[in-house]
C-alpha positions as CSV (number, residue, x, y, z in Angstrom):
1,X,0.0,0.0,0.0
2,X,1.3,3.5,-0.9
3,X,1.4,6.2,1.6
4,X,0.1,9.9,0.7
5,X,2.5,12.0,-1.1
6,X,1.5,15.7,1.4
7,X,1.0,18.3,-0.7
8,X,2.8,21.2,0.4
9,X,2.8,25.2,-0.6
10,X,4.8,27.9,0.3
11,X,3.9,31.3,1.2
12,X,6.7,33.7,2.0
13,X,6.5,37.6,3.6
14,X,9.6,38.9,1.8
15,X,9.3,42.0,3.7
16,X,9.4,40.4,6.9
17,X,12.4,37.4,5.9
18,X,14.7,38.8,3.5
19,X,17.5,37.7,1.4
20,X,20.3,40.0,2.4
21,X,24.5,39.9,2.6
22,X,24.2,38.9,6.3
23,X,21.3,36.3,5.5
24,X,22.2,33.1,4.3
25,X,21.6,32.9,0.1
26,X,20.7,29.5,0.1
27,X,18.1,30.2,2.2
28,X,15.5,29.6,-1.0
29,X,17.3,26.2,-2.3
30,X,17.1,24.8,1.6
31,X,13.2,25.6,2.1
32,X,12.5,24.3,-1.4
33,X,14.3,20.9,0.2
34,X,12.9,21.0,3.2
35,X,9.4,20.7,1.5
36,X,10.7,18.2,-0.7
37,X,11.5,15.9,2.1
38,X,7.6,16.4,4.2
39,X,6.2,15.7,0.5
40,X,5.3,17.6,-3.1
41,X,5.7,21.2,-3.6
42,X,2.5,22.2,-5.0
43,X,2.9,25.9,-5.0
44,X,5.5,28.8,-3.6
45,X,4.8,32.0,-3.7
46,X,7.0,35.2,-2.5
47,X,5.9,38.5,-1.8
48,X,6.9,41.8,-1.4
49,X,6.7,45.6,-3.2
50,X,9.8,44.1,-5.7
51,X,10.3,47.8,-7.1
52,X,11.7,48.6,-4.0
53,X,13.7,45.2,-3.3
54,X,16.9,44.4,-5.0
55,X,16.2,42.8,-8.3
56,X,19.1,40.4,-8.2
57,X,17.2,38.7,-5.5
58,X,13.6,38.5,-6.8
59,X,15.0,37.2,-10.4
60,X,16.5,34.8,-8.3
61,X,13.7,33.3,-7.0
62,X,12.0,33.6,-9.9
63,X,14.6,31.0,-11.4
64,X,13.8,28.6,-8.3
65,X,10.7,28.6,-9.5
66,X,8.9,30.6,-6.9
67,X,6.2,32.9,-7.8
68,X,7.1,36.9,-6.8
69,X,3.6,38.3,-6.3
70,X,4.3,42.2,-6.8
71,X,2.7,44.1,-4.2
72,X,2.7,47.9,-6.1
73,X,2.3,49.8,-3.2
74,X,4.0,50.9,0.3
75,X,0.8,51.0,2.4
76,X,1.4,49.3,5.8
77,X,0.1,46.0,5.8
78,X,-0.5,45.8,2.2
79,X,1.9,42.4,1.9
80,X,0.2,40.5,5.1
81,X,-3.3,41.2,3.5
82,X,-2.6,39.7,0.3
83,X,-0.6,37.0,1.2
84,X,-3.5,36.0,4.0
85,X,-6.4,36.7,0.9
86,X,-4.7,33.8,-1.1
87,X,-4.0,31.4,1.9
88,X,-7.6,31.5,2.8
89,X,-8.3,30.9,-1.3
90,X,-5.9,28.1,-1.3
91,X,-7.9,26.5,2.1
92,X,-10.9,26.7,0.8
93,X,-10.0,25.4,-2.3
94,X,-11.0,21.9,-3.5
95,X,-8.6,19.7,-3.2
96,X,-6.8,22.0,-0.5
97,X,-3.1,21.6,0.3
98,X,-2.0,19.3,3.0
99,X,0.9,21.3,4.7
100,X,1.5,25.4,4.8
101,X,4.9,27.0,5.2
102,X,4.4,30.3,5.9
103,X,7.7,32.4,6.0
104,X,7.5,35.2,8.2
105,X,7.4,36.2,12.4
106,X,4.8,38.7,11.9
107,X,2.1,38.0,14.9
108,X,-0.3,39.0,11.9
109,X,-0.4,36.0,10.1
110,X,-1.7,33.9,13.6
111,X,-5.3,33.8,13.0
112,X,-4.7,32.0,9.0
113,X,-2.5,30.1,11.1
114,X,-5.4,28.8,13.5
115,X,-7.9,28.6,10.1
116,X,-5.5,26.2,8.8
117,X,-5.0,24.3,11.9
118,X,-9.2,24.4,12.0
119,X,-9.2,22.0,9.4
120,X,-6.5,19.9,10.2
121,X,-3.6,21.2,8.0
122,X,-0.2,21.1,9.3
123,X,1.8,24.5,9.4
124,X,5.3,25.2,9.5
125,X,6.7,28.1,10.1
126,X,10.5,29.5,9.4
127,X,11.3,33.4,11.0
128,X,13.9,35.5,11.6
129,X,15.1,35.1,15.7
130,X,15.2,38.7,15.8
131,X,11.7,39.6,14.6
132,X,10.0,36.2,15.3
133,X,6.4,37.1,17.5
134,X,6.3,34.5,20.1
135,X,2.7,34.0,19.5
136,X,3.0,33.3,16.0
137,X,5.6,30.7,16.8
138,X,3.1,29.2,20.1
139,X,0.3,28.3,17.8
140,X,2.9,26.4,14.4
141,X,3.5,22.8,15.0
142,X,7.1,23.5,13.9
143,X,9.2,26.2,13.4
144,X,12.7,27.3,12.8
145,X,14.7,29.9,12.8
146,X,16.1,31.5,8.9
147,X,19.4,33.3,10.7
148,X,20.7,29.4,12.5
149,X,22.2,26.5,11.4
150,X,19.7,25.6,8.1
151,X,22.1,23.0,6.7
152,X,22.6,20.9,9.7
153,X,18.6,21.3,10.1
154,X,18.2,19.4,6.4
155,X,21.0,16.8,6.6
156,X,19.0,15.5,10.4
157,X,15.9,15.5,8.6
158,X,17.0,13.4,5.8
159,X,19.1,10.9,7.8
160,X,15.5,10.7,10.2
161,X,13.5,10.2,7.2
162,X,16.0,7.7,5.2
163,X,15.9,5.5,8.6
164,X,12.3,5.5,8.8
């Protein structure tokens, strides 16, 4: 008997967990394998106001194969709403995605959190240590911090999962 392949998407708050010189660039590649190894990336989606981020970065993750949803203006907020209008799309979609990472700490995004949760979807959550709300982080069934030891993270995960 097969088990279920989870389907997985991504959601990322650029604004809040950027790529930066003193953020590690790889960041993208090891979150990308980190879904790979809880099941199948369905969808991943980054955004931010990319006219004012460095275009290096947003073309790169446009070659990883993430989708940079342009969010044209600088009004506060603007970001979490849209990102938090297409998670609740994606939940109530039919069939609906199995597991949510949600990249971000903004204490904002708790309630899709809980929506998800509501109907038994698993959410994981990676944040910056530095701007990481504490309830955000209290209601995720896992999360991790962007600015620590990613690599090490990956290589436990796969040795856990190859022994299973």
């Amino acid at each position: 008997m097969k088990s279920k392949v989870f389907s997985i998407s991504l959601y990322w708050d650029y604004q809040n967990v950027r790529i930066n010189n003193s953020f590690n660039p790889y960041f993208a590649r090891y979150v990308q394998t980190f879904a790979n190894l809880h099941g199948s990336l369905s969808s991943q989606r980054v955004y931010s106001n990319w006219r004012e981020e460095n275009q290096s970065n947003e073309q790169r993750l446009y070659e990883l194969g993430f989708d940079c949803i342009d969010i044209p203006t600088t009004e506060k907020q603007s970001v979490d709403r849209k990102l938090i209008a297409d998670c609740e799309k994606e939940l109530n979609s039919t069939p609906s995605t199995d597991i949510l990472i949600l990249i971000t700490g903004d204490g904002d995004y708790k309630n899709i959190v809980l929506q998800w949760q509501d109907k038994d979807k698993k959410v994981i959550i990676f944040a910056n240590s530095k701007n990481a709300n504490q309830k955000l982080l209290s209601v995720a069934e896992e999360y991790y911090f962007v600015d620590q030891k990613l690599p090490e993270l990956f290589e436990v995960k796969t040795r856990l999962i190859q022994m299973a």
